[in-house]
C-alpha positions as a printed Julia matrix, in Angstrom:
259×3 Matrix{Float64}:
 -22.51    2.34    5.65
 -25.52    0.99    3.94
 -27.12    3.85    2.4
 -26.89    5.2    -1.14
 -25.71    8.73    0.07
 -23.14    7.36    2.5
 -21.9     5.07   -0.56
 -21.81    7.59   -3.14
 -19.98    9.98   -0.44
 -17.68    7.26    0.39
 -16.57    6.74   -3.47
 -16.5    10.85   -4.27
 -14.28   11.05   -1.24
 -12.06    8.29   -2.26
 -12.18    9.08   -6.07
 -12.94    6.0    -7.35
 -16.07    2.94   -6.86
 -16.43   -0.92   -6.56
 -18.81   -3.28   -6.92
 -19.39   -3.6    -2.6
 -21.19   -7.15   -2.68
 -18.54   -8.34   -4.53
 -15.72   -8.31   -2.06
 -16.17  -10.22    0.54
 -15.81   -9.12    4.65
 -15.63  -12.02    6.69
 -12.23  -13.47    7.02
 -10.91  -15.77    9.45
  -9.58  -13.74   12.34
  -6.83  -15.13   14.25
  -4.9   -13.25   17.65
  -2.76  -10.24   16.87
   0.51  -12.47   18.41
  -0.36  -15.33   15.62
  -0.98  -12.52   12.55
   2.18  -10.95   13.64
   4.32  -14.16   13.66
   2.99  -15.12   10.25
   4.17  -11.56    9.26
   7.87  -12.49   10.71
   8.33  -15.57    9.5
   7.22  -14.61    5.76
   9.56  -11.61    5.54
  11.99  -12.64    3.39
   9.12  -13.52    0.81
   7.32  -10.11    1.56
  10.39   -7.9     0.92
  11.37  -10.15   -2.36
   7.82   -9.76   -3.14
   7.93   -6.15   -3.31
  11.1    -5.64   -4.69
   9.95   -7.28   -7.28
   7.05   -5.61   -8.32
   9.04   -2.11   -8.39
  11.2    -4.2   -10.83
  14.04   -4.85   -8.19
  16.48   -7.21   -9.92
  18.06   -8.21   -6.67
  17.37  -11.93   -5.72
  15.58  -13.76   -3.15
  19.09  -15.02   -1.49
  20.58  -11.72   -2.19
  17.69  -10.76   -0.17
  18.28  -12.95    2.56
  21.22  -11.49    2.93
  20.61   -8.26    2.86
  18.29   -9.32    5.56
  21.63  -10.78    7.88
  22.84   -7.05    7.88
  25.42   -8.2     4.78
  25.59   -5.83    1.51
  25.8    -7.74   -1.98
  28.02   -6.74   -4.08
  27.71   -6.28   -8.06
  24.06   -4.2    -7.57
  23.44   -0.65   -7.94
  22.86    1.21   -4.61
  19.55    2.43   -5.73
  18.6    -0.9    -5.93
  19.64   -1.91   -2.43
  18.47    0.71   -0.77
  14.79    0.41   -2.2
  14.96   -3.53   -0.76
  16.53   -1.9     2.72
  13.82    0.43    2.79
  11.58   -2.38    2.23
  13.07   -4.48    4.98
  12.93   -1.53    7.98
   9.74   -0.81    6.9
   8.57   -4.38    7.32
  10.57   -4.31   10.89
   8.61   -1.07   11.71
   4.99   -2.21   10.64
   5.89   -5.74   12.89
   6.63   -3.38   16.04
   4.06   -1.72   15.48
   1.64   -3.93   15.25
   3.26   -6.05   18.3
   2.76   -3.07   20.41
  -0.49   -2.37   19.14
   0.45    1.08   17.81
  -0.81    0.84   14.71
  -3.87    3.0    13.43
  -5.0     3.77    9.95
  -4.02    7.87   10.36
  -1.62   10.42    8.82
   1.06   10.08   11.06
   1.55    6.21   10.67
   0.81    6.78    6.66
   4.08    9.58    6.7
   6.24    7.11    9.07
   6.11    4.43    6.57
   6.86    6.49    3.82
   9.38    8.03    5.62
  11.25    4.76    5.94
  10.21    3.48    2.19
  11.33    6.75    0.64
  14.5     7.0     2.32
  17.36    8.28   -0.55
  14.51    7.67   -3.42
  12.47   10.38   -3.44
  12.61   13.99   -3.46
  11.14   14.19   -0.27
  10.17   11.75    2.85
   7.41   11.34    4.94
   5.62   14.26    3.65
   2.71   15.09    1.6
   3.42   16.56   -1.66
   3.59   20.35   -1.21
   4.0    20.27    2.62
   7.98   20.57    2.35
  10.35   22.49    0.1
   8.99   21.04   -3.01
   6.09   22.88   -4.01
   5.59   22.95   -7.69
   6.44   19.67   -8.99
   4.19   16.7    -9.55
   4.75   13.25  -10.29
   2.52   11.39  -12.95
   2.07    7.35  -12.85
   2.77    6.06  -16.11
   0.14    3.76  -17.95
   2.25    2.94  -20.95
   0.18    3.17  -23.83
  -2.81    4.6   -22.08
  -0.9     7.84  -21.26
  -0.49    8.96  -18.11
  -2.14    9.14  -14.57
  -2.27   12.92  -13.26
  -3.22   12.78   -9.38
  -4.06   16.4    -7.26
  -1.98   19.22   -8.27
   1.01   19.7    -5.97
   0.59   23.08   -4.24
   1.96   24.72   -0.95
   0.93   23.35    1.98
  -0.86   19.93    0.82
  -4.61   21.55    1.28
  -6.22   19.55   -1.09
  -4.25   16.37   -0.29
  -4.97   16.84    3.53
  -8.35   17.59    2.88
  -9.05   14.76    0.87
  -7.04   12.28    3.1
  -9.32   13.1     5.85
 -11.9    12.79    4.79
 -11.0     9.07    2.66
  -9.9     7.59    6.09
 -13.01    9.6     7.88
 -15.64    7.76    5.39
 -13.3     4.0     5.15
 -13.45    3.8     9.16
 -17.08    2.94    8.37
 -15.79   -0.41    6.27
 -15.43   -3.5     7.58
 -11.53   -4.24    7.51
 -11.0    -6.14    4.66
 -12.82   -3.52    2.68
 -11.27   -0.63    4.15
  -7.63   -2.29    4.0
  -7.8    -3.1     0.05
 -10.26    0.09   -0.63
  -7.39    2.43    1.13
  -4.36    0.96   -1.01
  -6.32    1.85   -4.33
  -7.18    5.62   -2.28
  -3.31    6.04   -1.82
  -2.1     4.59   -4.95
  -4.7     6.48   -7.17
  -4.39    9.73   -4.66
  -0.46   10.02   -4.87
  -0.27   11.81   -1.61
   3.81   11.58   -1.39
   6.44   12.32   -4.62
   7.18    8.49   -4.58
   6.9     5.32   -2.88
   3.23    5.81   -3.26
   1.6     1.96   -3.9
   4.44    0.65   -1.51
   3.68    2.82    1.72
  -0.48    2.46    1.09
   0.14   -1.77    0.41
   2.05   -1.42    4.18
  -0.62    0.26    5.22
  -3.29   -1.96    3.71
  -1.13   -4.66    5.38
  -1.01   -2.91    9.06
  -4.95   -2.17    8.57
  -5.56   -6.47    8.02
  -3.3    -7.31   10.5
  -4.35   -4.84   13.74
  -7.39   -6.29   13.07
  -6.53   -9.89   13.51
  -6.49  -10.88    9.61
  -3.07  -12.06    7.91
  -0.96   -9.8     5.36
  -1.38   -9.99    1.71
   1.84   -9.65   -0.27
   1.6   -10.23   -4.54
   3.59  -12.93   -5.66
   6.68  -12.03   -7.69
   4.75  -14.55  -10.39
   1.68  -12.42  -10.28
   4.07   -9.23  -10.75
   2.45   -8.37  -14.27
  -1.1    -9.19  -13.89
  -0.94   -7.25  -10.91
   0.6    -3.97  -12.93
  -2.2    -4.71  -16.12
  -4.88   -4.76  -13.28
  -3.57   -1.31  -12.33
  -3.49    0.07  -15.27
  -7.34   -0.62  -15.91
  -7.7     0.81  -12.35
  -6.21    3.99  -12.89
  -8.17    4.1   -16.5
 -11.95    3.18  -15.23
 -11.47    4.51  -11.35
 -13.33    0.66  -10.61
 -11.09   -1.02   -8.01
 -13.79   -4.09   -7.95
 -10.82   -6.03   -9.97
  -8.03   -5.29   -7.97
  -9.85   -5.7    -4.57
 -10.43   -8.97   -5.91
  -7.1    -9.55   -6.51
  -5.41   -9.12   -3.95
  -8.11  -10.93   -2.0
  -7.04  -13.75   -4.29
  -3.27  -13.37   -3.53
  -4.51  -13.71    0.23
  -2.9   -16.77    2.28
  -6.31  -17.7     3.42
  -8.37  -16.6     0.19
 -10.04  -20.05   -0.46
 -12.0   -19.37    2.95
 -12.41  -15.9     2.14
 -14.06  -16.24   -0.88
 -15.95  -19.03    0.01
């Protein structure tokens, strides 16, 4: 996708730009068994990781043992069921990856949020306005900035459909590194489900990096508020060139990345 059209159809379709030249597309690829065991073995962190960004105050050992199958006692059930959710889902996009199941579509996008949105969200592992909910829709909060407004909800998800299609139709044409971070900005800024929305598209971004032989990226819990003031600007300027970049940074291998 080197043309001007194809880039300026690739940004309408997404709803937002970035600086291309500035994110860089040639990672070290490793086997899918070696990406997948990296995945495995950093779980614990992953999970805590993201708990921790949706403000989660459950622990990393409280986490670990959540992880043996053991409930902790003293936390709200809200709480442990977003860093369940967060653990099945990890389980899921590992199996999936194993078995080489995993494809940047609709179906895979809905499973995850299926598991993620389990008994937080109106609705699971559907767009908003293709289940019983058809009028209400959610708004991202940018604290003093106002408010993020995504795509109406409306009966039947047209809109969303049509522009999900046409996102992944445009980002198959990106290398992977692009396309992973470029597609966690299109689901975060799109809001396709009622909740659960920068969680299932980071999974995502995570499955799209790792089918392709490229280790997961998960924010550090220390990194938790620079990564929410670099959204904010997102949502604000629709330029993802500083948040591609970060999480490029937050990347296990980002020295090589960058370099």
């Amino acid at each position: 996708m080197n043309s001007e059209v194809s880039e300026s159809m690739l940004f309408a379709a997404l709803g937002f730009k970035w600086e291309r030249p500035a994110i860089p597309i040639s990672p070290p690829i490793h086997s899918i068994e070696r990406v997948a065991y990296r995945f495995q073995r950093m779980l614990p962190e992953f999970v805590w990781d993201a708990s921790i960004l949706e403000g989660n105050p459950i622990t990393f050992p409280e986490v670990m043992t959540l992880l043996d199958g053991v409930t902790v006692g003293g936390r709200k059930i809200l709480d442990q069921d977003q860093v369940l959710n967060l653990i099945n889902c990890s389980k899921h996009l590992f199996r999936l990856i194993k078995s080489g199941e995993f494809e940047l579509s609709k179906s895979i996008f809905i499973e995850l949020d299926f598991i993620l949105s389990r008994n937080v969200a109106i609705e699971c592992g559907v767009f908003r306005g293709g289940g019983q909910e058809t009028s209400f829709t959610p708004e991202v909060s940018l604290g003093s900035h106002g408010r993020h407004t995504p795509v109406q909800t409306v009966s039947g998800a047209p809109k969303l459909n049509r522009i999900f299609k046409e996102g992944i139709s445009l980002l198959a044409h990106c290398e992977p590194v692009e396309r992973a971070t470029a597609f966690f900005l299109f689901g975060a800024l799109q809001q396709f489900f009622f909740d659960c929305n920068k969680r299932t598209s980071r999974f995502m971004m995570n499955g799209i990096l790792m089918s392709n032989g490229i280790d997961a990226i998960s924010v550090p819990a220390a990194k938790a508020q620079e990564f929410n003031e670099k959204m904010v600007r997102f949502y604000l300027t629709k330029d993802g060139t500083e948040m591609m970049s970060f999480l490029l940074d937050c990347h296990p291998e980002a020295e090589v990345i960058k370099n």
